[in-house]
N, C-alpha and C positions, 0 to 999 in steps of 0.2 A: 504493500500500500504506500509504504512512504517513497519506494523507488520509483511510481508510480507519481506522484506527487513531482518529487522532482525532477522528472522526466519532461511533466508538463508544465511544470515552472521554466525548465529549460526553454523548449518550443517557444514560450512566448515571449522569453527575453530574447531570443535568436529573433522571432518574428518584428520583434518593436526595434531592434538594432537594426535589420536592413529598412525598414522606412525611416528610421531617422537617417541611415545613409543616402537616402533616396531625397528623401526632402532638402532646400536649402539651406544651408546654415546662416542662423541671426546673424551679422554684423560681415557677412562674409561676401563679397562683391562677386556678383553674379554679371555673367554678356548676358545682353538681351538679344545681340545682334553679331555673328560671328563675323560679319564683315564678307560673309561668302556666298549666303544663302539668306532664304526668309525662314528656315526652322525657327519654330517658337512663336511664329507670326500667324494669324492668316485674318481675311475675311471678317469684317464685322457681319453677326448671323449667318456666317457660311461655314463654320468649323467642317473641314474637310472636305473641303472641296477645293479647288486649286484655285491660287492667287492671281489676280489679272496680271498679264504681260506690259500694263502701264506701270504697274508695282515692278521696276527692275534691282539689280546689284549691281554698280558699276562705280569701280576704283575706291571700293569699300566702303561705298556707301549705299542707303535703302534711296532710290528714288522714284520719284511719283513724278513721270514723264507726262502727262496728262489726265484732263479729268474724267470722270466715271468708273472712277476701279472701287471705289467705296474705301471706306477705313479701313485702315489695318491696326487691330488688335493683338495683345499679346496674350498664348496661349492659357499664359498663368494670370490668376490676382492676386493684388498685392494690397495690405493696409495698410503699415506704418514703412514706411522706405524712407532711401535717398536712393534718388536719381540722378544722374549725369546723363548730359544728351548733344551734341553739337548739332547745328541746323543750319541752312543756307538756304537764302527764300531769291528765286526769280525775280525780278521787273514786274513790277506791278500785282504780285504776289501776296498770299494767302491760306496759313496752314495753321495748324494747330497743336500743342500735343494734350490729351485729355487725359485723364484720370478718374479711377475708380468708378469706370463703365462698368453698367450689369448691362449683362447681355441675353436680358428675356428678351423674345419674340414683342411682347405689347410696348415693347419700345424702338421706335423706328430709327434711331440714330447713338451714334455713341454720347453727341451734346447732351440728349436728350434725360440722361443721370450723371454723365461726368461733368465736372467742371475744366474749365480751359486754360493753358498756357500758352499766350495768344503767338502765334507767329507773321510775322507780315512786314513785306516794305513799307515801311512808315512814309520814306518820303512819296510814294508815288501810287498806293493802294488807298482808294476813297476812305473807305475803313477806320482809317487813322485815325480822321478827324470827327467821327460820327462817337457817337455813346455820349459820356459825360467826364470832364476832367483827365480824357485821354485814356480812358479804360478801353479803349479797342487796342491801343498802339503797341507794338512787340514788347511781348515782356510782363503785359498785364496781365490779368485774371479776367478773365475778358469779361465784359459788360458788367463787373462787379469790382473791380478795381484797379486804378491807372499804378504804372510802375512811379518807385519814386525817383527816378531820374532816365527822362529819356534820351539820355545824352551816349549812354553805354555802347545803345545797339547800333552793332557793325551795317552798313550798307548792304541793300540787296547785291547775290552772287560773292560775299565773304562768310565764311564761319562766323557764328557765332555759339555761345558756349553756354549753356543755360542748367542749371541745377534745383530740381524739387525734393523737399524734406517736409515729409510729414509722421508724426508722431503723436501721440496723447491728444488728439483732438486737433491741432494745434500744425500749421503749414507755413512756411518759407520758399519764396521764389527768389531764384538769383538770375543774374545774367550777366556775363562777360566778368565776372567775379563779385560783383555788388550784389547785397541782397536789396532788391528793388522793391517786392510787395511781403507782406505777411498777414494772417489771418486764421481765425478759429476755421473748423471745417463741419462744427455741429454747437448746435445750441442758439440761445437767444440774438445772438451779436450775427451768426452767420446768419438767420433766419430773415432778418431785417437787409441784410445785403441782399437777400434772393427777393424780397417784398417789393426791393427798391430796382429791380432790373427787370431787364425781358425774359425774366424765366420766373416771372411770377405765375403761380397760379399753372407750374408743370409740375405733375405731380411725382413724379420722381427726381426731378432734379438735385444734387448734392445729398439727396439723402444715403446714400450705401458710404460707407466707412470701410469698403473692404472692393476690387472689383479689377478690371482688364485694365491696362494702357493703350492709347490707341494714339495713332497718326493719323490726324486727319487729310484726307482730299478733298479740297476745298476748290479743285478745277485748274489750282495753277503747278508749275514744276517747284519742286522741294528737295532737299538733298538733308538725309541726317545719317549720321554716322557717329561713332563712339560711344554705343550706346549700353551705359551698365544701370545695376544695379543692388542694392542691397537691405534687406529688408533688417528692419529694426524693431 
């Protein structure tokens, strides 16, 4: 009986060490993007089925040669992270990266539960100047809050280098090394920020705490690369 016992004690300590092998490690910097391929990637609502041929890889980077490929998604979620991510936006250009997408079906877009880290030529994309206080312009939390210095972002067709940290509720945007925006990600203070934008009154909007990353196509070309991450 007792060899028995230990037997099956065994089995499950064996069984819980290879998922914890299996699983990512806290604090430990994960590629999102091997720089080769789109593994890990696919299809916003299309898990397995194959990625559009506008979604290419080239000179290690993801780009989005034109529009109608839909988002791309990562296959994992993610809750409390740091993200690093480099971006390079076209000529009159418009992209996005989003966070903490659910990806039911009764949601037709990744916007549509994620919030935004807005991507876009400032100088020459309408976009810019629309919203409030400059909450469209690269770098913001789009239609919910302006960066605080738009001075950082690199011109359209250069790298730029963008970092999101969220943790205990609580998120930080960087860009070209400055943290530019910060902000709660739930509770009374976020709630009033969604009250006060164009995504009042969506009902899933910023509410999951937990969910995909996505690249938006927004119709123009986009180039990201260097893409990690590490969950906290």
């Amino acid at each position: 009986m007792k060899m028995l016992k230990l037997t099956t004690l065994g089995v499950v300590a064996l069984m819980l060490n290879v998922q914890a092998g299996n699983a990512p490690e806290k604090g430990k910097w994960e590629k999102l993007f091997d720089g080769k391929t789109l593994t890990g990637w696919h299809t916003y609502l299309k898990a397995g089925q194959p990625v559009s041929d506008k979604w290419k890889v080239e000179d290690n980077a993801i780009v989005l040669t034109s529009g109608g490929a839909g988002d791309l998604v990562t296959d994992k979620e993610y809750g409390d992270f740091e993200l690093e991510i480099e971006w390079k936006i076209a000529e009159k250009g418009n992209s996005g990266v989003i966070f903490h997408v659910n990806e039911d079906p009764k949601y037709r877009a990744t916007y549509a539960t994620g919030p935004e880290m807005q991507v876009l030529d400032d100088e020459r994309h309408p976009d810019a100047t629309k919203g409030r206080d400059g909450n469209h312009k690269a770098g913001s939390l789009y239609d919910l809050l302006p960066p605080s210095d738009f001075s950082v972002v690199k011109p359209a067709g250069e790298w730029n280098k963008a970092k999101l940290i969220i943790k205990d509720g609580k998120a930080e945007q960087y860009l070209n090394g400055k943290k530019v925006v910060e902000y709660p990600t739930t509770g009374p203070e976020w709630d009033k920020m969604v009250e006060n934008s164009k995504f009042k009154g969506w009902p899933g909007f910023g509410k999951f705490q937990k969910g995909h990353i996505a690249l938006q196509d927004h119709g123009d070309k986009v180039w990201y690369r260097n893409i990690r991450i590490r969950e906290l």
